[in-house]
N, C-alpha and C positions, 0 to 999 in steps of 0.2 A: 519080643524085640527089645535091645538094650536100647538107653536113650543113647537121644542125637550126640549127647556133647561125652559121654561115656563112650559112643562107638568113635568120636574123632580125637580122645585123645588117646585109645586102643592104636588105631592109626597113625598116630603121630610117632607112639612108643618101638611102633613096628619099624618105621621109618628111620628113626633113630638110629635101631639095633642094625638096621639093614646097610647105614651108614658106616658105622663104626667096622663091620665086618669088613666094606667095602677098602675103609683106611686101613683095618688091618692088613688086608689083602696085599693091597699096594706097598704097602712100607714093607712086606715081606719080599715084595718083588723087587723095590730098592735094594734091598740089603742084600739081596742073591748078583746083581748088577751092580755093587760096589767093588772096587779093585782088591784085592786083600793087602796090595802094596800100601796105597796111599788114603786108601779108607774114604775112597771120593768117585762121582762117576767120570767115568771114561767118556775123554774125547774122541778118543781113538783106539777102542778095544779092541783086545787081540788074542785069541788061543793060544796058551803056552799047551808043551806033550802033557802038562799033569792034569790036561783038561776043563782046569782055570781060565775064565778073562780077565786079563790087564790092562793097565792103561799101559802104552806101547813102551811109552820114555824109558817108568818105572821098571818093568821087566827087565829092558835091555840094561839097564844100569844093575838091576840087581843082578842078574845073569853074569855080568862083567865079574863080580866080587865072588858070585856062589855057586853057579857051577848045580845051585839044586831047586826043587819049588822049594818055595816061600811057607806051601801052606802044606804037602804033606812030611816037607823035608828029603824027601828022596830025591836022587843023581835024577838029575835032567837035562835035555838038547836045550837049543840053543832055538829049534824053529818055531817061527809064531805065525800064524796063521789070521789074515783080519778077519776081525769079528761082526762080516756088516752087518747081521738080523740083528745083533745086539747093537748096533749103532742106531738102524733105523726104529729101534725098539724105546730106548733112549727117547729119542728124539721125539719119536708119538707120541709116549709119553707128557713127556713134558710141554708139550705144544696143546696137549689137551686137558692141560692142569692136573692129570691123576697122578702125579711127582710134584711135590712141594717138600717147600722146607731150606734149610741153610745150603745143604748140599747143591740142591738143584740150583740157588741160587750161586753157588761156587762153579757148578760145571757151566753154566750162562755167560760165564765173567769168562773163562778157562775158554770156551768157546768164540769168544767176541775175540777174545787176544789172539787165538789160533787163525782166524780172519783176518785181523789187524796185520800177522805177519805176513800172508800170503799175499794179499793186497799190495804191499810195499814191497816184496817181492818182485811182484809183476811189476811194479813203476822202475825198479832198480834194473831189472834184467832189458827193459824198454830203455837205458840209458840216462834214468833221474839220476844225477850224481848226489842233489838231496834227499833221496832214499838211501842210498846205498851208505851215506853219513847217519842219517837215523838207526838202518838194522846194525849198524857198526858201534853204536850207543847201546842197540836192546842189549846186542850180546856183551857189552861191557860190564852193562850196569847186571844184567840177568831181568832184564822184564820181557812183560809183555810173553811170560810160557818157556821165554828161553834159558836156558840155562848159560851160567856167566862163562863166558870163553872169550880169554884176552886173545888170542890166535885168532879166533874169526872173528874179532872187533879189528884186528891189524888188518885181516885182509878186507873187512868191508870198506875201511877207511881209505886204503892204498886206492881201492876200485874208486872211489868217492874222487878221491884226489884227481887219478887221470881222466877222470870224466871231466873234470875242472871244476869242481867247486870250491870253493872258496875254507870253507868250516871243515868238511872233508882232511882238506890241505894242512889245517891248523891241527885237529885233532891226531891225524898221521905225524905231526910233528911232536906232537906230547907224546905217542906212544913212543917215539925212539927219547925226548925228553927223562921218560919215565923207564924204560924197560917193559911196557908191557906190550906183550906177545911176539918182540924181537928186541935181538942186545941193544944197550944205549946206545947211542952216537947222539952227542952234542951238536956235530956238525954237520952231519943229516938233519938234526931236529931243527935247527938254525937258519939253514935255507928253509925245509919246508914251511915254518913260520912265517917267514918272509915274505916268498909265495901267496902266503894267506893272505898276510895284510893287501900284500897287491893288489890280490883280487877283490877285495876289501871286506873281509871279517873283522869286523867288531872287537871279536873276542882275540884273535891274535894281535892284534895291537893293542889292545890291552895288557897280555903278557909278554909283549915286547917291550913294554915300557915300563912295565916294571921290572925285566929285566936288565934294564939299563939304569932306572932310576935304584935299584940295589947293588948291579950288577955281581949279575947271577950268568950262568949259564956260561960262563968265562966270558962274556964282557964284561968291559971293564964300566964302571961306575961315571956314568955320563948323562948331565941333567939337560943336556941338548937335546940328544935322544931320543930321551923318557920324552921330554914335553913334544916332540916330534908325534911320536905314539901314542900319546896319549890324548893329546888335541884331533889324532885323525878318528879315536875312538867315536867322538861325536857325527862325524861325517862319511864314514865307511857304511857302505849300500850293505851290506847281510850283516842284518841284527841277530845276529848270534851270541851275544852279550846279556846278563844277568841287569837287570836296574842296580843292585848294588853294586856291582863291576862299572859299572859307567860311571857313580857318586862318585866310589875313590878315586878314578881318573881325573874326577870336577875336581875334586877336594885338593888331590896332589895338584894337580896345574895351579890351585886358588894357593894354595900355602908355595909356590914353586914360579911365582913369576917371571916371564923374560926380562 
């Protein structure tokens, strides 16, 4: 009979080996559930004809340009099939730690966002006019999963406006301000500003007044105005405004007195 502490570290060595297989096993199974688009796992997999899973975005985007898979190269359709064994496989996974690592830490994050939007969805489509300003922002900036589209940032904001909020109103006003996701107009962007401050944004009465204290935006250069706007920046109900957007407001009114 081998000694005690000779058969437990036989035992331990066994354990070890049994270990590592185990990791191998798993990270093999990772890598077969990676997208071959984006090299990350799917939130939303989905069967293309070359008998690949994708993450859904990724496909349809590549789809758009190519016309072929990704990974044999040959002519492909266009139909994608979800992937739920592979979702709910995912998931188990990872819910019982045997997927670790950066990745799974990326699909976690990619997962909370994909929540994050649908949640403020449901509040927008419920008539929140401050959600429908918020997904009006994802899509601007591209956060939060979404990809940037100044078109559905115009229309979240328009939604936002007629529900009547306030920030909604303002932002709707810089897009025509700016040109994004519909032609200028100065004088659509003018009112809608205005509108804002009414309802009292922070932030459009701040760019009110500096619109008038540079004037800009074809008004004309008027320090009645600015300090008009800029003094109601302190007292306007939706903080919607940056701390350094309110300083310069202090700062012009203190160098700018009546």
């Amino acid at each position: 009979m081998p000694p005690k502490r000779g058969r437990e570290a036989a035992e331990a060595e066994d354990e070890t080996v049994q270990l590592r297989r185990h990791k191998g096993a798993f990270e093999e199974a990772m890598n077969e559930l990676v997208c071959p688009i984006t090299w990350s796992l799917p939130v939303d997999p989905v069967m293309a004809e070359d008998g690949k899973v994708y993450e859904r975005s990724a496909i349809e985007e590549w789809l758009k340009q190519q016309g072929k898979s990704p990974v044999t190269n040959m002519a492909m359709g266009t139909r994608l099939l979800p992937a739920l064994q592979v979702k709910n496989m995912i998931r188990t996974m990872v819910a019982s730690g045997a997927l670790t690592g950066d990745k799974v830490d990326a699909w976690k994050l990619k997962l909370k966002e994909e929540e994050e939007v649908v949640e403020m969805l449901l509040k927008a489509e419920a008539g929140e006019g401050w959600a429908m300003w918020i997904l009006g922002l994802w899509y601007e900036l591209g956060k939060k999963g979404l990809a940037e589209d100044k078109a559905k940032a115009f229309e979240w904001y328009e939604k936002s406006h007629e529900a009547g909020d306030a920030t909604g109103a303002c932002y709707l006003g810089l897009c025509y301000l700016d040109g994004d996701g519909v032609p200028k107009c100065l004088a659509r962007a003018n009112t809608l500003m205005s509108q804002a401050a009414e309802r009292g944004s922070k932030y459009a009465c701040f760019r009110l007044g500096g619109a008038y204290a540079k004037g800009l935006w074809g008004f004309p250069k008027d320090e009645k105005m600015a300090r008009r706007f800029y003094s109601t920046v302190a007292s306007a109900t939706n903080d919607d405004c940056t701390a350094a957007n309110k300083e310069e407001a202090a700062t012009w009114l203190r160098v700018h007195p009546a």
